[in-house]
C-alpha positions in Angstrom: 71.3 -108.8 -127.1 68.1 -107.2 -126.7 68.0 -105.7 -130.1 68.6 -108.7 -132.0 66.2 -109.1 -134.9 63.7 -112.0 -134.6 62.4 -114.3 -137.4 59.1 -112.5 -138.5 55.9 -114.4 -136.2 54.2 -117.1 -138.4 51.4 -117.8 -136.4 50.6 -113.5 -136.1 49.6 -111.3 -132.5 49.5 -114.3 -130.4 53.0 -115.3 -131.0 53.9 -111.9 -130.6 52.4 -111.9 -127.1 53.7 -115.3 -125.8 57.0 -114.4 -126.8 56.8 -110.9 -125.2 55.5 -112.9 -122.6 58.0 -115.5 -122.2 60.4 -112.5 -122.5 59.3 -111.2 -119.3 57.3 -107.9 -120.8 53.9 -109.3 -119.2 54.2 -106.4 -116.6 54.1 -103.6 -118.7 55.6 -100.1 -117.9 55.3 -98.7 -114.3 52.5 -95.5 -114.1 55.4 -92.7 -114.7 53.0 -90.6 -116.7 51.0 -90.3 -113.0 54.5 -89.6 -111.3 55.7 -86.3 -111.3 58.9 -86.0 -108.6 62.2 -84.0 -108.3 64.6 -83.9 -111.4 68.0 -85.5 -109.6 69.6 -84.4 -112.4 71.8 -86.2 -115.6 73.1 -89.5 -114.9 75.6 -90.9 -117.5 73.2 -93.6 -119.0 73.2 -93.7 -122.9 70.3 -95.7 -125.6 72.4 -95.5 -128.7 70.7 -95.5 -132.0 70.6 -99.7 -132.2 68.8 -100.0 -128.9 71.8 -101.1 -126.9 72.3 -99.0 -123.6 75.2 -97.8 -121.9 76.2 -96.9 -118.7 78.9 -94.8 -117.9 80.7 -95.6 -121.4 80.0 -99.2 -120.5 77.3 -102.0 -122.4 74.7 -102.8 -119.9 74.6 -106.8 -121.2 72.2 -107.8 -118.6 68.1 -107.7 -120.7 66.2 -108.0 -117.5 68.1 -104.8 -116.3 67.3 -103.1 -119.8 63.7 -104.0 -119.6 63.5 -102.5 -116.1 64.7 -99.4 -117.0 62.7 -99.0 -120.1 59.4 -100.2 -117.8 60.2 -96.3 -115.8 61.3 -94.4 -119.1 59.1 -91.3 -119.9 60.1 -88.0 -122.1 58.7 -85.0 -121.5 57.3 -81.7 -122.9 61.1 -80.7 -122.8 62.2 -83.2 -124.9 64.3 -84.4 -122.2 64.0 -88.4 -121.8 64.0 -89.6 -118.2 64.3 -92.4 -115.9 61.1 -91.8 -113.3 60.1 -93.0 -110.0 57.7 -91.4 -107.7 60.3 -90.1 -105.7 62.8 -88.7 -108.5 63.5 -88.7 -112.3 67.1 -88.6 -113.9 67.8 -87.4 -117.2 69.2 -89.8 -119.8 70.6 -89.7 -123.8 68.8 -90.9 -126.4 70.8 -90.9 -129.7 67.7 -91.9 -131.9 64.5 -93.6 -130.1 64.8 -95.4 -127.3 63.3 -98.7 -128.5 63.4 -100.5 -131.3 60.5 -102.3 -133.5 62.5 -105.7 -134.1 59.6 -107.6 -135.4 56.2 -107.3 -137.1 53.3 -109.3 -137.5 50.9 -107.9 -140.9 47.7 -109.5 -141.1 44.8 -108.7 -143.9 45.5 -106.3 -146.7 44.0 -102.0 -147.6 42.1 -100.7 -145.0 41.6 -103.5 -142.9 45.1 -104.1 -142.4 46.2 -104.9 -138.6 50.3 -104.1 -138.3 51.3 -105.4 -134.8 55.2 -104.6 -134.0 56.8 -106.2 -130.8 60.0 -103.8 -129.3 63.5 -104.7 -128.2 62.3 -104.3 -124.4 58.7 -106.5 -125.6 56.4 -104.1 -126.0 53.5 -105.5 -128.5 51.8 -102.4 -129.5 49.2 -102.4 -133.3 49.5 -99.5 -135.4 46.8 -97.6 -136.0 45.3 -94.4 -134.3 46.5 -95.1 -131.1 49.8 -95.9 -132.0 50.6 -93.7 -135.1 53.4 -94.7 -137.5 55.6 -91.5 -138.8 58.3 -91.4 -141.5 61.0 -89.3 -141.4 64.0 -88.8 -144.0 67.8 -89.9 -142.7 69.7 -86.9 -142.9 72.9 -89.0 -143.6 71.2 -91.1 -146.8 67.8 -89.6 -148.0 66.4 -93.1 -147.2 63.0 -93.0 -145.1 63.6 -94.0 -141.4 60.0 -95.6 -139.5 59.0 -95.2 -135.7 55.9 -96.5 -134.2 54.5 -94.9 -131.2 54.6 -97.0 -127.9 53.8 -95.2 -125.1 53.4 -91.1 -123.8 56.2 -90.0 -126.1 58.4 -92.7 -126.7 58.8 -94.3 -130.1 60.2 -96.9 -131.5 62.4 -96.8 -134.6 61.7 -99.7 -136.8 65.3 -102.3 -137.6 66.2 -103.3 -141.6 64.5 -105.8 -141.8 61.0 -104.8 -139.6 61.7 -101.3 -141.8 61.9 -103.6 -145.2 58.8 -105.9 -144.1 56.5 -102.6 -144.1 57.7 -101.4 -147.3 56.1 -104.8 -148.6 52.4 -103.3 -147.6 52.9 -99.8 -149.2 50.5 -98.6 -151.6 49.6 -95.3 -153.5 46.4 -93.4 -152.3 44.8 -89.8 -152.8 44.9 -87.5 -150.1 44.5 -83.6 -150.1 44.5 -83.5 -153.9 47.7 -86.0 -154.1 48.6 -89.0 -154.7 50.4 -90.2 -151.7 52.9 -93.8 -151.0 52.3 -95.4 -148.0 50.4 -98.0 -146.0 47.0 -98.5 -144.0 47.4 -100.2 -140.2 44.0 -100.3 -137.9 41.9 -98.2 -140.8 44.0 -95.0 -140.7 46.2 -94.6 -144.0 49.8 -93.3 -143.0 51.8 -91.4 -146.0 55.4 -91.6 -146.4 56.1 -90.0 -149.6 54.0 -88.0 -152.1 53.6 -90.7 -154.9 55.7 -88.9 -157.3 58.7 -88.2 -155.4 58.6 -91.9 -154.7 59.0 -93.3 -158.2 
């Protein structure tokens, strides 16, 4: 399945990137940001919250088809996600994010810490400035729910265990007058939780 979790990389990025690699992710995603054609519309495609997709109520089982269509996924100002090509763009549903952080390579420790996720489609992206981290709070538990930026809007929400392997790196640090929990990736400090609602 493409969303199954992976053993955590021992030997860091560059086992990331083979396996991404080897996965068939060396293409990258097509230029849809550049693209800008006719809306066709909704078409009954569905990413459900654990990264699976469906089609017309159906499991698309096939990876190679998933990772083509998230190569031409883009959302938009609208909030509206959207399969693009240059000559039209469909509307899809996206029950959560529409990839999923399903392993994570943490190398070095404070400020010079370098957090390199790899996706459920293989995307290898390292946190930092150009690819923020954000917390938000589950609605359904109170428990703190991860996404790392990818690309142009898209995120991906991190798994258990990817979700569990950060929470290993969090530490408490002042900003704006508070003490805040959370952890640094490419010299940027990302906060989760002021430090006392945390304890």
């Amino acid at each position: 399945m493409p969303n199954e979790p992976m053993p955590a990389a021992a030997g860091g990025l560059a086992v990331l990137m083979t396996r991404a690699r080897e996965a068939g992710g060396a293409r990258g995603p097509a230029p849809v940001e550049r693209w800008e054609p006719a809306c066709c519309g909704a078409i009954p495609m569905r990413i459900a919250a654990d990264g699976s997709w469906v089609y017309m109520g159906s499991p698309i089982g096939r990876e190679a088809m998933v990772r083509l269509f998230a190569s031409v996924l883009r959302k938009d100002a609208d909030g509206v996600t959207y399969l693009v090509t240059p000559v039209e763009k469909c509307a899809i549903e996206v029950d959560d994010a529409p990839f999923v952080a399903v392993e994570l390579a943490a190398e070095g420790a404070g400020e010079g810490q370098r957090l390199t996720f790899r996706t459920n489609v293989g995307d290898v992206v390292a946190a930092g400035p150009e690819h923020p981290l954000r917390f938000a709070i589950d609605a359904t538990n109170a428990g703190v729910k991860p996404y790392v930026h990818v690309r142009g809007r898209l995120e991906a929400r991190l798994n258990r265990a990817v979700a569990h392997q950060l929470m290993e790196s969090c530490v408490d640090h002042p900003a704006d007058g508070t003490d805040w929990v959370g952890v640094w990736a490419g010299g940027e400090f990302f906060r989760i939780l002021p430090a006392g609602e945390a304890r």
